[in-house]
C-alpha positions as MATLAB code, in Angstrom:
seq = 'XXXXXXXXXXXXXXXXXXXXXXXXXXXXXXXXXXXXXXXXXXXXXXXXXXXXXXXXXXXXXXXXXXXXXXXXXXXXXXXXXXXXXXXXXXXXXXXXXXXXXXXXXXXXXXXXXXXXXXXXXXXXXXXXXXXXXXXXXXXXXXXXXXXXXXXXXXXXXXXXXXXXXXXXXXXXXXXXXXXXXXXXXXXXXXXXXXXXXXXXXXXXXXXXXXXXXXXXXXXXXXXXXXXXXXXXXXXXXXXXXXXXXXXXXXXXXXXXXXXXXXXXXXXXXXXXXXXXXXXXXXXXXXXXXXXXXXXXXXXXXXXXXXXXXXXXXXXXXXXXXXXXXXXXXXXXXXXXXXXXXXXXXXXXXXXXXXXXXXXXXXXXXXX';
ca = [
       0.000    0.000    0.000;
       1.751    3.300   -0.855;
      -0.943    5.505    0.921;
      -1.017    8.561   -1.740;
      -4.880    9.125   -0.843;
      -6.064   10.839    2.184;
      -9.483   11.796    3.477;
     -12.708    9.528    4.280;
     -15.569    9.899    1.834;
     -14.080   13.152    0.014;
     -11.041   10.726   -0.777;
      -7.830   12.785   -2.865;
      -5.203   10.510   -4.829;
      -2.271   12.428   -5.842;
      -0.237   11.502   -8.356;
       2.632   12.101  -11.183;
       6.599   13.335  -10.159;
       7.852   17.020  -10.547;
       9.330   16.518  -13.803;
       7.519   13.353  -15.631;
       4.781   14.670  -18.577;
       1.953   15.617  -16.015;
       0.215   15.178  -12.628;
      -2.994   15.405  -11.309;
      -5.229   14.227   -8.483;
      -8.403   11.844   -8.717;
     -11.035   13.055   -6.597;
     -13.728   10.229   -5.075;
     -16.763   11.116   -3.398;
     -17.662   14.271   -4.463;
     -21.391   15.061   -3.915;
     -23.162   15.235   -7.344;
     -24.976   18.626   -9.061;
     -22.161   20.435   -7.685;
     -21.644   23.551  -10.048;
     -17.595   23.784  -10.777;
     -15.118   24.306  -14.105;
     -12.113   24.730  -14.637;
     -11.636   28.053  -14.591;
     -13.029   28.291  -10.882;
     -10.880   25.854  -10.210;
      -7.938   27.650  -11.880;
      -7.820   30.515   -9.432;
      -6.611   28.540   -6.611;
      -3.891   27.494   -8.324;
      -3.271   30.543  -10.188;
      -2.071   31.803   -6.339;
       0.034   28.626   -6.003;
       1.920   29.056   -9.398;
       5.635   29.446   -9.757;
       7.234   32.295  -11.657;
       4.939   34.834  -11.203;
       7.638   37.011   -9.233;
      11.519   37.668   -7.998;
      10.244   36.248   -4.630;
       9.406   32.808   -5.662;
      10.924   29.680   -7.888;
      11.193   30.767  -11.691;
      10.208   27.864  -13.386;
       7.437   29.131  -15.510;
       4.323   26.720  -14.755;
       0.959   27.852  -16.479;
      -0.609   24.997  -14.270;
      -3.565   24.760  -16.203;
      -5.818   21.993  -14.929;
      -7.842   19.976  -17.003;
     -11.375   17.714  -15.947;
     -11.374   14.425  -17.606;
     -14.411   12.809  -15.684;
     -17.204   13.084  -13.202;
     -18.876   16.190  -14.510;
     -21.617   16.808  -17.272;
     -23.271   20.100  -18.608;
     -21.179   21.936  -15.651;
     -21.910   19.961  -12.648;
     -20.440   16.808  -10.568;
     -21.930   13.512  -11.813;
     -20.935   11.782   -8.099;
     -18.571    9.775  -10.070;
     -15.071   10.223   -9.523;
     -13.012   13.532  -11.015;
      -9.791   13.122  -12.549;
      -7.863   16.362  -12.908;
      -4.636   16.813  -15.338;
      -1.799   19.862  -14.853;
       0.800   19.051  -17.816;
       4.471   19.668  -16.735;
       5.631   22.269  -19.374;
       8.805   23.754  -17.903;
      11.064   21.256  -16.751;
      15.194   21.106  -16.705;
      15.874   17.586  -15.870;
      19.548   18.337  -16.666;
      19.995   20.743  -13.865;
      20.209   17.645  -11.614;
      22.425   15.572  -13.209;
      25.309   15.779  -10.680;
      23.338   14.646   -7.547;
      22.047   11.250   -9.294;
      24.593    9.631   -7.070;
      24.536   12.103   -4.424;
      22.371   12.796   -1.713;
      20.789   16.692   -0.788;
      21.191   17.563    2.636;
      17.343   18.419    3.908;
      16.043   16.758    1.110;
      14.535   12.850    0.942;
      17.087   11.188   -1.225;
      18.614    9.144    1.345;
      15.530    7.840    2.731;
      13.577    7.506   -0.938;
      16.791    5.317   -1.099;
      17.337    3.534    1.577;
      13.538    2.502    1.729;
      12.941    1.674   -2.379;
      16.589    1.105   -3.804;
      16.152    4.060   -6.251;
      14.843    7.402   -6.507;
      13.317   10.031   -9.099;
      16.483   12.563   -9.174;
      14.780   15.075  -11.082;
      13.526   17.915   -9.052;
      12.717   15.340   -6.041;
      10.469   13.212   -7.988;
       7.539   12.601   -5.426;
       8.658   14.444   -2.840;
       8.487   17.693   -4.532;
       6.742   20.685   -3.725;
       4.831   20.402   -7.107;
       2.940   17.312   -5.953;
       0.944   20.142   -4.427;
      -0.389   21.458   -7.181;
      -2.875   18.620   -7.234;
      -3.918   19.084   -3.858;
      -4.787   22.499   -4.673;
      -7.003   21.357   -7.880;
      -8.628   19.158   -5.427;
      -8.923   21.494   -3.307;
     -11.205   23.896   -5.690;
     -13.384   21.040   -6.262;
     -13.580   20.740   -2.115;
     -14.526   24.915   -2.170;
     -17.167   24.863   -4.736;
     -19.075   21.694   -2.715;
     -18.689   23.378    0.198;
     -20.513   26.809   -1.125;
     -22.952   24.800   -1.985;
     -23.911   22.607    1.186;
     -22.987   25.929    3.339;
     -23.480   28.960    1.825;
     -21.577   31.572    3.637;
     -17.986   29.380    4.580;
     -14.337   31.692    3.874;
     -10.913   29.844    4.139;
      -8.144   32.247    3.994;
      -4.542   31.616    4.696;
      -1.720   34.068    4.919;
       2.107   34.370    6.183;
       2.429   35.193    9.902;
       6.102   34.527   10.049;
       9.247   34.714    7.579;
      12.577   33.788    9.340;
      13.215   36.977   11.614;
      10.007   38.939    9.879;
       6.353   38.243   11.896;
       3.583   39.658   11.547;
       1.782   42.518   14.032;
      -1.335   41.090   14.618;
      -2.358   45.293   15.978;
      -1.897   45.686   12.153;
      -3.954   42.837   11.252;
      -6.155   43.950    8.069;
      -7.851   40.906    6.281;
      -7.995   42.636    2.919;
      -4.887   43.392    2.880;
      -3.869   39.333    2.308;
      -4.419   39.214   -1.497;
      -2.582   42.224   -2.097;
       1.007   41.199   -1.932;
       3.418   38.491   -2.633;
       3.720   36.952    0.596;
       0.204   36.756    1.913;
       0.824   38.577    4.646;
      -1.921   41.039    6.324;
      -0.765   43.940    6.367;
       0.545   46.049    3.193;
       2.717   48.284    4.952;
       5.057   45.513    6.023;
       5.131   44.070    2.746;
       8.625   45.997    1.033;
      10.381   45.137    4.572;
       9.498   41.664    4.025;
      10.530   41.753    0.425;
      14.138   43.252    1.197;
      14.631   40.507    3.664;
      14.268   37.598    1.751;
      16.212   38.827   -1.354;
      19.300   39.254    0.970;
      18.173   36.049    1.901;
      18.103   34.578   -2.127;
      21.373   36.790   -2.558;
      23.348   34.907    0.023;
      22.739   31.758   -1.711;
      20.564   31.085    1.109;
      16.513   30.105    2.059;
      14.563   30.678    4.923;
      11.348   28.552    6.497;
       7.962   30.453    7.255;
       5.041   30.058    9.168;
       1.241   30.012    8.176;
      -2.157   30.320    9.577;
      -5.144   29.188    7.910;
      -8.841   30.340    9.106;
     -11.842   29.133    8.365;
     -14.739   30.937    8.878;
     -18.616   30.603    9.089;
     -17.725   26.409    9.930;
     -20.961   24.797   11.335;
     -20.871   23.448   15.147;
     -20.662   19.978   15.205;
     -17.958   18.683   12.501;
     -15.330   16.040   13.945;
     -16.100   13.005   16.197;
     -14.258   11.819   18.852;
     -11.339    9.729   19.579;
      -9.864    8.882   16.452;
     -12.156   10.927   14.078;
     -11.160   14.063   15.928;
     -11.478   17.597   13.082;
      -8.339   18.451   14.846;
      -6.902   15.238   14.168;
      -7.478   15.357   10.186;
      -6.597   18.695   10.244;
      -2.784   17.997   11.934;
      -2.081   15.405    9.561;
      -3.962   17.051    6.199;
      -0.924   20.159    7.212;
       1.782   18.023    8.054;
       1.803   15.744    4.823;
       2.419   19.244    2.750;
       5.974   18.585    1.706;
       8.600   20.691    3.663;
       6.013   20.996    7.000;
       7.258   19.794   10.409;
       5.463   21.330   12.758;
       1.693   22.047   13.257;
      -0.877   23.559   15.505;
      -4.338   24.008   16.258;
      -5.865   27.670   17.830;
      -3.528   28.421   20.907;
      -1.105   25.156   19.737;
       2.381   25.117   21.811;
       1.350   28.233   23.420;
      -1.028   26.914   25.407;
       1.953   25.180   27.574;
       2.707   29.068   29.157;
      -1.373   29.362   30.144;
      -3.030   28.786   33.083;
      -6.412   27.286   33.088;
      -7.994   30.239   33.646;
      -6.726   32.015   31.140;
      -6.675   29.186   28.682;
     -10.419   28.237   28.690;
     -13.023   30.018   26.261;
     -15.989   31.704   28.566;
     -19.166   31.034   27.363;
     -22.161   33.250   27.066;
     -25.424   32.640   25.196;
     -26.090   35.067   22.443;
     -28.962   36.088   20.282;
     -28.381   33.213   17.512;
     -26.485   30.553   20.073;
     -23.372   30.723   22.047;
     -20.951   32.892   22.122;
     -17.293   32.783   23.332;
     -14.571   35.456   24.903;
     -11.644   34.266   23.072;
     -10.898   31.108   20.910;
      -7.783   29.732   22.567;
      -9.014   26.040   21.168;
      -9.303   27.446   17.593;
     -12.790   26.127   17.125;
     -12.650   22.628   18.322;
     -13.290   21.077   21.377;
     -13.098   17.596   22.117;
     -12.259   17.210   18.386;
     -15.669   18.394   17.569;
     -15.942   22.014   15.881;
     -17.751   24.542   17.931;
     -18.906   26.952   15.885;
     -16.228   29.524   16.107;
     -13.002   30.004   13.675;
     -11.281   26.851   12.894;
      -7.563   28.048   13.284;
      -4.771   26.055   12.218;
      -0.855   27.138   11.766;
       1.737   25.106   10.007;
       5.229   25.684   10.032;
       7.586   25.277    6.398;
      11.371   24.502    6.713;
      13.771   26.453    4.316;
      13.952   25.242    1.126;
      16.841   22.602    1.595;
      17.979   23.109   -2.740;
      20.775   26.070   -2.062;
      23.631   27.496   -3.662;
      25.786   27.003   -0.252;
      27.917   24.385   -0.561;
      26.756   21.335    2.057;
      28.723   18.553    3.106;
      26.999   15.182    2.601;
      28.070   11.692    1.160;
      27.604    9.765   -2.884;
      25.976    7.002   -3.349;
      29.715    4.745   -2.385;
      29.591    6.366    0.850;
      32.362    8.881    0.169;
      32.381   11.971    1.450;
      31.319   15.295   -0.989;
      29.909   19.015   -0.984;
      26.602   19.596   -2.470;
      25.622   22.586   -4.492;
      22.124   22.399   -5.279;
      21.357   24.101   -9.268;
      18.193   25.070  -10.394;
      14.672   27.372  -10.021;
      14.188   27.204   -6.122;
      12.159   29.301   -3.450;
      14.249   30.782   -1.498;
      11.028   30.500    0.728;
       8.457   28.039    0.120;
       6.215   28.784    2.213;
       4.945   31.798    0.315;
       3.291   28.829   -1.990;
       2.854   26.753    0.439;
      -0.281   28.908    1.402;
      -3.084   28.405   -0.859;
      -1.910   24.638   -0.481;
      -2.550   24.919    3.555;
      -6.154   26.378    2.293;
      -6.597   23.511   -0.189;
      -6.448   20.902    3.126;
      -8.475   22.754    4.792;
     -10.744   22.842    2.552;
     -10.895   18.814    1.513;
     -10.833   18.146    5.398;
     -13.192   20.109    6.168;
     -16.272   18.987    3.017;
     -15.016   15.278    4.597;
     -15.938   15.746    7.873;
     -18.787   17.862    6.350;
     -20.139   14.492    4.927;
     -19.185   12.348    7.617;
     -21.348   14.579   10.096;
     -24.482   14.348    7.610;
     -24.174   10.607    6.971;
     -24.266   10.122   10.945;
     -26.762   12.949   12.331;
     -28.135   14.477    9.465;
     -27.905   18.371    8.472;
     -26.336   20.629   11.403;
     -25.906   19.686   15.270;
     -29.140   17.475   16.542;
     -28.501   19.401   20.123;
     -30.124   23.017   20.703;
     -29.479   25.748   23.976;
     -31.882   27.789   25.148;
];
């Protein structure tokens, strides 16, 4: 079993390498006379695309995604979707000199030393382009869930860029789509900028951190035990290539609060409860309450850099690695409309899984 599809009944397969003729994701259990194209699908991963400035990779993807099944006259059939983006800009030759030689950060020693062989060529699997399917998947995951509730925003955006973070007394939501790093606030955008190109022009990368939101989720996704929202959710963000670290609402943070200050009061509004801060980032128990569903992942620097690395061939002697090539000097700038494509797929799953055990919205009522 080689476990490349995640999710319960909104199941994703991923598939294809980061140089081979295409890849794409099959999409299974998709609820049918869902309205979608490819053009809505296309502006997702329009924001994911490479090249489109000095502050990302410059291979020059138009990542235009195809549907080959599971849709007539505009809508979803039920049946399952498979969805094609060709590989049109690849330099295979730019790794010939590591086809015996392993990357430092990267998983060529243990795609070897668990198969015997590996896909040289821009990391094969394990690169950062896989994602591009997730994200087509992920459009198909929006447009269900604007249809089965109306009213639902996912946003993600940068909080933190090696020594640059955020200040959340600047925080302006509109302010996310309007620069390269998804960050929100537009004033700190140029600072940000002349960071990481001292970072690029040191032959150098740097990780990031993101936060994804979702708002306007109905109380009562997630199960508990081993169905927990949160659960799905930790492991949807931490199988994005390059993550190693993720957390929900107040995450590690939580370890400096006391009890009183870590618990969300509870008051009873005019359309159902209320709360006087979301330390638990909208799930308790595993179980979504209603409030913002918060999430944050953390992205390692991109481990392909022009500084020289010590590591070892494929004999076991001893070398220095120079990575070549079209790299991010931070990934995580792409890596955020990828964090809102898992949201989104976890989120329609657990959707589904709530309405095939209760029914439509939470069976208990207050007041």
């Amino acid at each position: 079993m080689s476990l490349n599809t995640y999710g319960h009944l909104f199941r994703v397969t991923t598939w294809g390498e980061s140089h081979g003729p295409a890849l794409g994701a099959t999409v299974d259990g998709c609820p049918p006379g869902i309205a979608v194209d490819e053009a809505f699908l296309q502006q997702w991963l329009d924001k994911r695309r490479p090249g489109q400035n000095k502050n990302t990779t410059q291979r020059n993807e138009p990542d235009a995604v195809k549907i080959l099944s599971g849709m007539y006259e505009g809508q979803t059939t039920g049946t399952p979707i498979q969805l094609l983006i060709e590989n049109t800009d690849q330099r295979s030759k730019d790794y010939g000199e590591i086809v015996k030689t392993f990357r430092p950060g990267h998983a060529d020693i243990t795609y070897h030393l668990k198969y015997g062989l590996r896909d040289p060529r821009g990391g094969g699997r394990s690169s950062a382009r896989e994602t591009a399917a997730r994200v087509a998947a992920g459009g198909i995951a929006r447009a269900a869930l604007n249809a089965l509730v109306p009213g639902i925003e996912i946003k993600g955006y940068m909080t933190r860029m090696g020594e640059m973070e955020i200040d959340r007394s600047r925080f302006d939501w509109d302010a996310i789509e309007g620069n390269d790093f998804w960050i929100p606030d537009a004033e700190a955008a140029p600072e940000w900028e002349t960071y990481l190109q001292s970072i690029r022009k040191g032959q150098n990368s740097v990780g990031a951190e993101i936060e994804v939101v979702a708002r306007g989720v109905p109380a009562g996704l997630g199960a508990p035990v081993y169905a927990k929202l949160d659960t799905d959710l930790a492991a949807a963000m931490m199988s994005i290539n390059a993550v190693k670290g993720v957390e929900i609402g107040e995450g590690m943070a939580a370890a400096r609060l006391t009890g009183t200050e870590n618990a969300d009061e509870i008051f009873m509004g005019d359309d159902g409860p209320e709360y006087s801060s979301n330390h638990s980032g909208g799930i308790l128990g595993g179980i979504s309450s209603g409030q913002d569903v918060v999430v944050r992942f953390a992205v390692k620097p991109t481990s392909s850099i022009l500084t020289p690395r010590r590591s070892i061939r494929l004999d076991g002697s001893a070398t220095e690695v120079v990575t070549k090539g079209r790299h991010d000097p931070c990934v995580g700038i792409r890596a955020v409309p990828v964090g809102e494509a898992m949201m989104a797929c976890v989120l329609l799953d657990h959707l589904l899984l709530h309405r095939g055990q209760v029914g439509d919205g939470p069976r208990g009522t207050i007041g």
